[in-house]
C-alpha positions as CSV (number, residue, x, y, z in Angstrom):
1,X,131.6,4.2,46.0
2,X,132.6,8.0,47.4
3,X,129.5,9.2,45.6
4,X,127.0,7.0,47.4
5,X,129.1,6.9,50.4
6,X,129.6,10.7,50.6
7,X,126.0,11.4,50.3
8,X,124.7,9.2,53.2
9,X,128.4,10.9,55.2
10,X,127.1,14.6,53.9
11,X,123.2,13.8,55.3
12,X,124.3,12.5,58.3
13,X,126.3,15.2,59.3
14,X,124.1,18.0,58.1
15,X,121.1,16.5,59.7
16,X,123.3,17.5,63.1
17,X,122.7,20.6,62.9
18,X,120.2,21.1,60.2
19,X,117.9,23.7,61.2
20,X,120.5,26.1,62.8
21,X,122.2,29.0,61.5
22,X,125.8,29.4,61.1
23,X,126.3,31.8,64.1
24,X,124.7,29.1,66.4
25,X,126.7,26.2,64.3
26,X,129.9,27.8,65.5
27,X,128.6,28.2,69.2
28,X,127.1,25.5,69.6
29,X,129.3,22.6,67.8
30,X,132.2,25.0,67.0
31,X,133.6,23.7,63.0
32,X,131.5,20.7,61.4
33,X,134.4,18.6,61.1
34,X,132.9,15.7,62.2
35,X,129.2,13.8,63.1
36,X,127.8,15.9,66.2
37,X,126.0,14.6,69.8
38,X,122.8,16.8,69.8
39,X,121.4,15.5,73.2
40,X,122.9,18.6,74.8
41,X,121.0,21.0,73.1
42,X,118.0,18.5,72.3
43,X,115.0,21.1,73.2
44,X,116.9,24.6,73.0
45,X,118.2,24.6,68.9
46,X,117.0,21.0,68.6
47,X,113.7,19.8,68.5
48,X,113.5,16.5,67.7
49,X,116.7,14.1,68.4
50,X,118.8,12.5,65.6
51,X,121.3,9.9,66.5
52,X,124.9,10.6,65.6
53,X,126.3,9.4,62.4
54,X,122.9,8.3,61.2
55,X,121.8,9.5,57.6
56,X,118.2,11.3,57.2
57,X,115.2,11.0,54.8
58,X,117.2,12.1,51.9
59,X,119.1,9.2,51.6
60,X,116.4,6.9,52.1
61,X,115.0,8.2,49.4
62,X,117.7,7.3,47.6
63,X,117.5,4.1,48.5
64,X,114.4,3.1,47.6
65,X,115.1,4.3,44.3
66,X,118.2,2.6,44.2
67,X,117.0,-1.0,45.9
68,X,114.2,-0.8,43.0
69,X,117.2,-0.2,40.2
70,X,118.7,-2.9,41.3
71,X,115.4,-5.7,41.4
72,X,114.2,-4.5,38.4
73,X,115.7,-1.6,36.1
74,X,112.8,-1.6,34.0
75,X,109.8,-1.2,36.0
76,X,112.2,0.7,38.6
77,X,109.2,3.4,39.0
78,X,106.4,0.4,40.2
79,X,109.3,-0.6,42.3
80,X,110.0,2.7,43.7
81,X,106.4,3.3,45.0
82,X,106.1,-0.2,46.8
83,X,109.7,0.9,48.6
84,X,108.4,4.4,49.6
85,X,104.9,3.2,50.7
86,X,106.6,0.3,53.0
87,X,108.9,3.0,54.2
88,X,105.9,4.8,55.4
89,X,104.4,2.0,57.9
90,X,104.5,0.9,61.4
91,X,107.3,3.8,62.4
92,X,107.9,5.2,66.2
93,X,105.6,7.8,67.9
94,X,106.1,11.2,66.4
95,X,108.1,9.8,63.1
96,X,106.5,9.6,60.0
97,X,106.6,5.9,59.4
98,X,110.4,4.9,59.4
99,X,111.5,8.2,57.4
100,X,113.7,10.0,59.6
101,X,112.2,13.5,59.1
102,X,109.5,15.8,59.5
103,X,109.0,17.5,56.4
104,X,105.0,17.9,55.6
105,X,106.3,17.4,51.9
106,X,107.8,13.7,52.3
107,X,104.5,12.7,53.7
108,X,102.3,14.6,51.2
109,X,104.4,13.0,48.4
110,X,104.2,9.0,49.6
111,X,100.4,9.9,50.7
112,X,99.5,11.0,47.5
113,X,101.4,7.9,45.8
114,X,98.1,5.7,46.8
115,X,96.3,7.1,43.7
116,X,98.7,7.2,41.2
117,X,98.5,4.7,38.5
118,X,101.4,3.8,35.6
119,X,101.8,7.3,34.0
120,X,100.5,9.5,36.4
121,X,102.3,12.3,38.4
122,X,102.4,13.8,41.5
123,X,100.0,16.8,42.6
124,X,102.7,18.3,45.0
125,X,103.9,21.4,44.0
126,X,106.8,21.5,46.5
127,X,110.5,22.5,45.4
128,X,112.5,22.0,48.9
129,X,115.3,20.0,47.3
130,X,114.7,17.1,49.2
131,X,113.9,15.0,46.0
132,X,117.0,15.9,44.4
133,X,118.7,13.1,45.7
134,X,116.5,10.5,43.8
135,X,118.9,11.2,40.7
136,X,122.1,9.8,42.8
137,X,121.2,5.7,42.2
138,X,119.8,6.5,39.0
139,X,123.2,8.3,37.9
140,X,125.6,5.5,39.1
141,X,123.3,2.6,37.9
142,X,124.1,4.2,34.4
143,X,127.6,5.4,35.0
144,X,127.6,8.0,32.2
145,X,125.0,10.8,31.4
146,X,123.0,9.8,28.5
147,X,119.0,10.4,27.3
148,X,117.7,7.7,29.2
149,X,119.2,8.6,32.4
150,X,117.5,12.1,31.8
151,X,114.3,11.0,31.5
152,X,114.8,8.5,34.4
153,X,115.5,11.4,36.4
154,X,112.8,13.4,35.3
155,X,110.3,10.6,36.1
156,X,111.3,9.7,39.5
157,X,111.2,13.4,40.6
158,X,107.5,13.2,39.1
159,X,106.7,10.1,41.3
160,X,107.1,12.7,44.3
161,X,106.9,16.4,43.1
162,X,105.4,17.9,39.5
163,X,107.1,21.4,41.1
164,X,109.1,22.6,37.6
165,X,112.1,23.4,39.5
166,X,112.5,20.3,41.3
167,X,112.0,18.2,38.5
168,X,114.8,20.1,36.4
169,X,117.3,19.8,39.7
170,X,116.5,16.4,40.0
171,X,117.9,15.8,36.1
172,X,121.0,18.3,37.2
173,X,121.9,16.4,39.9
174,X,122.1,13.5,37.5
175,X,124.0,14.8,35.6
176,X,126.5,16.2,38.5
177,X,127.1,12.7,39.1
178,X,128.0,11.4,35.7
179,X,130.4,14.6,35.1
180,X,132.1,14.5,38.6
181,X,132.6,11.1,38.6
182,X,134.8,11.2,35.3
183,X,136.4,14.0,36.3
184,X,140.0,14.1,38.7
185,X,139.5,16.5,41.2
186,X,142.8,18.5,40.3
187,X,141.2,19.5,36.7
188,X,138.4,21.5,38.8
189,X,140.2,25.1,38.1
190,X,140.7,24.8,34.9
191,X,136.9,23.0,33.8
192,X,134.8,24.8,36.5
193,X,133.6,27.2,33.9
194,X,132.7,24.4,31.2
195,X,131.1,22.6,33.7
196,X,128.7,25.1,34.8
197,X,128.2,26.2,31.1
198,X,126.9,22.3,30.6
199,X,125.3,22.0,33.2
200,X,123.2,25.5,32.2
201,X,122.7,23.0,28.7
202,X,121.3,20.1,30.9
203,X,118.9,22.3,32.6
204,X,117.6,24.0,29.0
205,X,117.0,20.4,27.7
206,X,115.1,19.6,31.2
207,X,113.4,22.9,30.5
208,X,112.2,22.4,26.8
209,X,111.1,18.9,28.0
210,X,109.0,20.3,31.0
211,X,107.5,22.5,29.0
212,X,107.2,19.8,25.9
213,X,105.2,17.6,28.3
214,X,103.3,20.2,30.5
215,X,102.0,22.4,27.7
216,X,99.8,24.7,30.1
217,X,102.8,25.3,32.5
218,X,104.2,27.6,29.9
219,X,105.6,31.0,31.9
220,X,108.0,33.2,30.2
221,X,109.5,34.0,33.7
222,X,109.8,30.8,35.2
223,X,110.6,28.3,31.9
224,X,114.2,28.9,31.8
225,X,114.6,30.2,35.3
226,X,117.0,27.0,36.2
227,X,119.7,27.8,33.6
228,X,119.8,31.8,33.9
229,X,120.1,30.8,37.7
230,X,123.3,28.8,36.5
231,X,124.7,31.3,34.4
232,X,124.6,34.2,36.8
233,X,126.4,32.1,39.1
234,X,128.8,31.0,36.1
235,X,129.1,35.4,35.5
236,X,129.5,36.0,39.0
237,X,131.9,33.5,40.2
238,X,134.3,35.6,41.4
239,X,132.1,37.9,42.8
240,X,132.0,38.6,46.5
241,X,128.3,38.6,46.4
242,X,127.7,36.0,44.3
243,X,125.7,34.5,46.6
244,X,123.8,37.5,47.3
245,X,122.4,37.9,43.7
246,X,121.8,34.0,44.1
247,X,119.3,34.9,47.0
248,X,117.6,38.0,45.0
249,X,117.4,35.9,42.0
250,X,115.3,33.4,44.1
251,X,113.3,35.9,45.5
252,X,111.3,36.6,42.3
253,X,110.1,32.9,41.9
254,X,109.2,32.2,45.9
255,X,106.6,34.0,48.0
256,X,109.1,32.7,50.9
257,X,111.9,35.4,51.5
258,X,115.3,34.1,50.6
259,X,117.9,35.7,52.6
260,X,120.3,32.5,52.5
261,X,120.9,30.4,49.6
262,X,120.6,27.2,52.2
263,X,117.2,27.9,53.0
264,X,115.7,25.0,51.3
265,X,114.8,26.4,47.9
266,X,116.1,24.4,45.1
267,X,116.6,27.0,42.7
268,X,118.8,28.9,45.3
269,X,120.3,25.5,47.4
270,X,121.2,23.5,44.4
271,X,123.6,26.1,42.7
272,X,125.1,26.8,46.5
273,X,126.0,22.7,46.5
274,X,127.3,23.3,42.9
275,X,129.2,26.5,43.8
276,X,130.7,25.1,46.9
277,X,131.9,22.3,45.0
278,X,133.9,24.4,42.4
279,X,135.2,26.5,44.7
280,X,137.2,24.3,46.4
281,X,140.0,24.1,44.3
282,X,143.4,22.0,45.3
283,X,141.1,21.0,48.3
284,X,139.6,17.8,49.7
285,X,136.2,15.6,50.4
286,X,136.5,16.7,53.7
287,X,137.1,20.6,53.3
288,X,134.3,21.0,51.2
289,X,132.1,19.5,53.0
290,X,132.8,21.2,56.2
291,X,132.4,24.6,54.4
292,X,129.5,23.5,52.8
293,X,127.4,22.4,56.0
294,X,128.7,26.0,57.7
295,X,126.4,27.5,56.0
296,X,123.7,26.4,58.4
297,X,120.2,25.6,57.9
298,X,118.6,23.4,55.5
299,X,122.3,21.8,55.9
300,X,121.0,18.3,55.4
301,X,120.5,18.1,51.5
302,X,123.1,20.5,51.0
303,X,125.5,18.1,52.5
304,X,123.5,15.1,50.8
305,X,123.9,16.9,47.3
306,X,127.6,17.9,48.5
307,X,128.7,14.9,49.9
308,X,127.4,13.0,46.3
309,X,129.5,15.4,44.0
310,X,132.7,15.7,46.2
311,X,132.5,12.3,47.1
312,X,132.1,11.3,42.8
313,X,134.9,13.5,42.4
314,X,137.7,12.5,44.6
315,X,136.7,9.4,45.7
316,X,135.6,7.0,48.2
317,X,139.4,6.8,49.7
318,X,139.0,10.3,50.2
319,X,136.5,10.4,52.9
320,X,138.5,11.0,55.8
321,X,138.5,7.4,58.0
322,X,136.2,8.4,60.9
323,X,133.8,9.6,58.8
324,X,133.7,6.4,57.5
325,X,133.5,4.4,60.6
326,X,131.2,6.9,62.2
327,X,128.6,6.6,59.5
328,X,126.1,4.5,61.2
329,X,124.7,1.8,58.9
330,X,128.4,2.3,56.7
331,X,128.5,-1.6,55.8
332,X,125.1,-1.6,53.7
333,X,125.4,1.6,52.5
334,X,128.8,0.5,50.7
335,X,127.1,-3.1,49.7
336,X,124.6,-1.0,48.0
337,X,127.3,1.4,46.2
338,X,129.1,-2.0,45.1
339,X,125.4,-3.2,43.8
340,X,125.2,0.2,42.3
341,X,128.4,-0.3,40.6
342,X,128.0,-3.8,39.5
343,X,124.3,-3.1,38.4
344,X,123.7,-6.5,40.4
345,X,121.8,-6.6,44.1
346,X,124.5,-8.1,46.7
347,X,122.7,-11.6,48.2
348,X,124.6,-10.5,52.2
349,X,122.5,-7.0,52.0
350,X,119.8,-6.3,54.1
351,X,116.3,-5.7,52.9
352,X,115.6,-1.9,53.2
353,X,112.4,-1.5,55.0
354,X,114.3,-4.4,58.1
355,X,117.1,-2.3,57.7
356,X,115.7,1.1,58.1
357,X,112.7,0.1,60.9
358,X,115.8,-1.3,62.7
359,X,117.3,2.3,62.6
360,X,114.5,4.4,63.2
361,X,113.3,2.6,66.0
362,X,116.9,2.5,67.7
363,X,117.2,6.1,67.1
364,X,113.7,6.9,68.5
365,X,114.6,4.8,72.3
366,X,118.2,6.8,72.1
367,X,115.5,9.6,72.1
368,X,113.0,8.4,74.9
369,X,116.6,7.9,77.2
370,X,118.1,11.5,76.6
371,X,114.5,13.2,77.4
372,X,114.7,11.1,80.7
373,X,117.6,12.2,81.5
374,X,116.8,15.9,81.1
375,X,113.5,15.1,82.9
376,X,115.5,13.8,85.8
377,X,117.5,16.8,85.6
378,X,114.9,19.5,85.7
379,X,111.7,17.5,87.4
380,X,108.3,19.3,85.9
381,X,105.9,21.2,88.2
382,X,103.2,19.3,90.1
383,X,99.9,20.4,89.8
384,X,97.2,18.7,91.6
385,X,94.4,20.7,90.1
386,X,92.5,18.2,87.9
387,X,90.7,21.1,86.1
388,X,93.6,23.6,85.6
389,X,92.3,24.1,82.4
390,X,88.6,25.0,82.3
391,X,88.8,28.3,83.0
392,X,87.8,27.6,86.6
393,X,88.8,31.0,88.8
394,X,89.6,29.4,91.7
395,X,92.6,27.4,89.6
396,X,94.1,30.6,87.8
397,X,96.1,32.8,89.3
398,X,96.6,36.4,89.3
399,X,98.9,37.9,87.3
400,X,100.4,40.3,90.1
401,X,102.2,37.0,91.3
402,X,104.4,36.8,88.6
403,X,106.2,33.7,89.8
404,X,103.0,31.5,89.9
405,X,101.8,33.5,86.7
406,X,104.8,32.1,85.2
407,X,104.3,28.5,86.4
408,X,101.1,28.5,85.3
409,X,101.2,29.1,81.4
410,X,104.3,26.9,81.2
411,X,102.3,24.2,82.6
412,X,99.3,25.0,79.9
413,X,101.4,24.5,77.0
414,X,102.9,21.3,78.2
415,X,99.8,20.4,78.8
416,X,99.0,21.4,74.8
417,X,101.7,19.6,74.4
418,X,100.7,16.1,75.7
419,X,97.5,16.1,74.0
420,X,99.5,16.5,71.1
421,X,102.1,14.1,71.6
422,X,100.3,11.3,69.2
423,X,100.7,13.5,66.4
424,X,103.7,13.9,64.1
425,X,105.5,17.0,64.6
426,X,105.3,17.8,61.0
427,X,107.4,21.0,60.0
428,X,106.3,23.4,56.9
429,X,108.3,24.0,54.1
């Protein structure tokens, strides 16, 4: 229960802010300690509005992974794909479908699902973390770590990414799952070191079997670059700029610069969750998780892969009360821990796609009212030139005027802008 529940808590309050570094965290929202109101700063740090409380793409995706666990455990893959292809239709203006987020590599991965058949794999190549979270269902469907839940893990990930490092993260965070959820939370100081030593094993087996089933991927730098990412962060624990070497250590695998850990890269983000985690010793669900999303941008799955472990290792009582009745959507996401737990679908819970079109579309008209409010606020400039923009001379101005000069280009790009307004605003990773 504080596994599933802590993710959807840890999503929803990193999708807050998710975006923003930790300088404009602090000025803008002050601590994290709680889900944030981002219609003040919807258009400055913000781009697209998120409602308060509600959890992000990264749960979803957990769901429909978990929701086809629990119809039918064996062909939970099959299941899977009809979940995150019905997830896909008849969304808002500007959302992908009903997924609340903007990632190109959400809408690559369920686009390219169409032509898979039973064995097949995906041809995205992207390693964001955001498929990470797949493992969480799968990990408290089974309850203990096992062969079986590794290669479930393995598989799903496939379903949506074929990136190496995704797909061995993926099997980590199963396994995160199964130890933290056996473990009390006061043993952390003294098992913190074994726990990153097995979880350095887990990501050699994931590893081997990569390479076992993707013969031509061999490369001697990349094959075992999950587990040496581990145990530098095992050596360096203690180290002031542990975190540091985690970021040059990325560096060498990414054409992206990683200046941050919480950038987005799995290789880098996933051993920040797992670092965060451990060092937090004789503390709380709630204090790690608030220290966790101050490190600012991709915030959301780090608090999703936060929230999961801290909330498998102290528990669901843990989660501090108005987190728990601020999480929007909080009554089905515990009926679907409990149908986690009991391996059993509840008959009271909603079906998913109902459920989450339900969301989505109330989060989108929360939207719609805050933009008219700022419209309302700040009325836009009227211009009555039907041809400002065909490069007509009598409609430009002169740049000596500054102040019309001015007026005019901001008017061109919200003109740009309109055309545009039927397209998803999808973000690169």
């Amino acid at each position: 229960m504080g596994s599933w529940f802590g993710m959807a808590v840890g999503d929803a309050m990193g999708r807050s802010a998710n975006g923003l570094k930790p300088a404009a965290i602090r000025q803008i929202f002050g601590e994290m300690d709680d889900f944030k109101d981002v219609h003040a700063i919807l258009g400055k740090g913000i781009k697209n509005y998120r409602m308060k409380g509600l959890y992000g793409a990264p749960t979803q995706c957990a769901m429909a992974i978990g929701d086809a666990m629990l119809i039918n455990k064996k062909q939970f893959l099959q299941e899977s794909v009809k979940n995150f292809q019905n997830l896909a239709k008849s969304g808002p203006e500007n959302y992908f479908g009903i997924y609340r987020n903007h990632s190109s590599c959400l809408w690559r991965a369920v686009d390219l699902l169409d032509d898979l058949e039973n064995g097949q794999i995906s041809d995205q190549n992207s390693s964001t973390s955001l498929f990470t979270s797949l493992a969480v269902p799968l990990a408290l469907f089974q309850g203990k770590w096992s062969k079986t839940l590794a290669r479930q893990c393995f598989d799903a990930c496939l379903l949506m990414s074929r990136n190496r490092f995704e797909v061995v993260g993926t099997v980590l965070t199963g396994f995160l799952v199964t130890r933290f959820l056996a473990l009390d939370s006061d043993e952390v100081p003294q098992v913190s070191a074994n726990i990153l030593q097995e979880a350095e094993n887990v990501c050699q087996q994931a590893e081997a079997e990569y390479l076992q089933r993707f013969p031509d991927s061999e490369n001697e730098k990349e094959t075992n670059a999950f587990s040496r990412a581990l145990k530098g962060v095992a050596d360096k624990s203690q180290d002031p700029d542990c975190l540091q070497w985690l970021c040059e250590y990325a560096n060498t695998f990414t054409k992206l610069e990683i200046r941050h850990p919480s950038q987005g890269f799995v290789l880098a983000l996933l051993p920040l969750a797992l670092h965060c985690v451990l060092q937090s010793p004789g503390s709380d669900f709630a204090t790690t998780l608030t220290r966790s999303i101050s490190h600012g941008r991709e915030i959301e799955m780090l608090g999703t892969l936060v929230g999961a472990w801290a909330g498998a290792l102290y528990g669901f009582d843990a989660i501090p009360d108005k987190w728990r009745r601020g999480l929007v959507n909080g009554k089905e996401i515990r009926l679907r821990a409990e149908a986690l737990s009991s391996r059993r679908i509840k008959k009271d819970q909603k079906p998913l796609f109902d459920m989450e079109a339900a969301l989505t579309a109330k989060e989108f008209e929360e939207g719609k009212r805050c933009e008219a409010k700022e419209t309302k606020k700040s009325p836009r400039i009227q211009v009555h030139s039907p041809n400002l923009w065909d490069n007509e001379e009598s409609s430009v101005p002169s740049k000596e005027d500054r102040a019309e000069w001015r007026k005019f280009q901001k008017e061109k790009t919200k003109s740009k802008q309109g055309r545009r307004k039927n397209i998803p605003h999808f973000r690169d990773d």
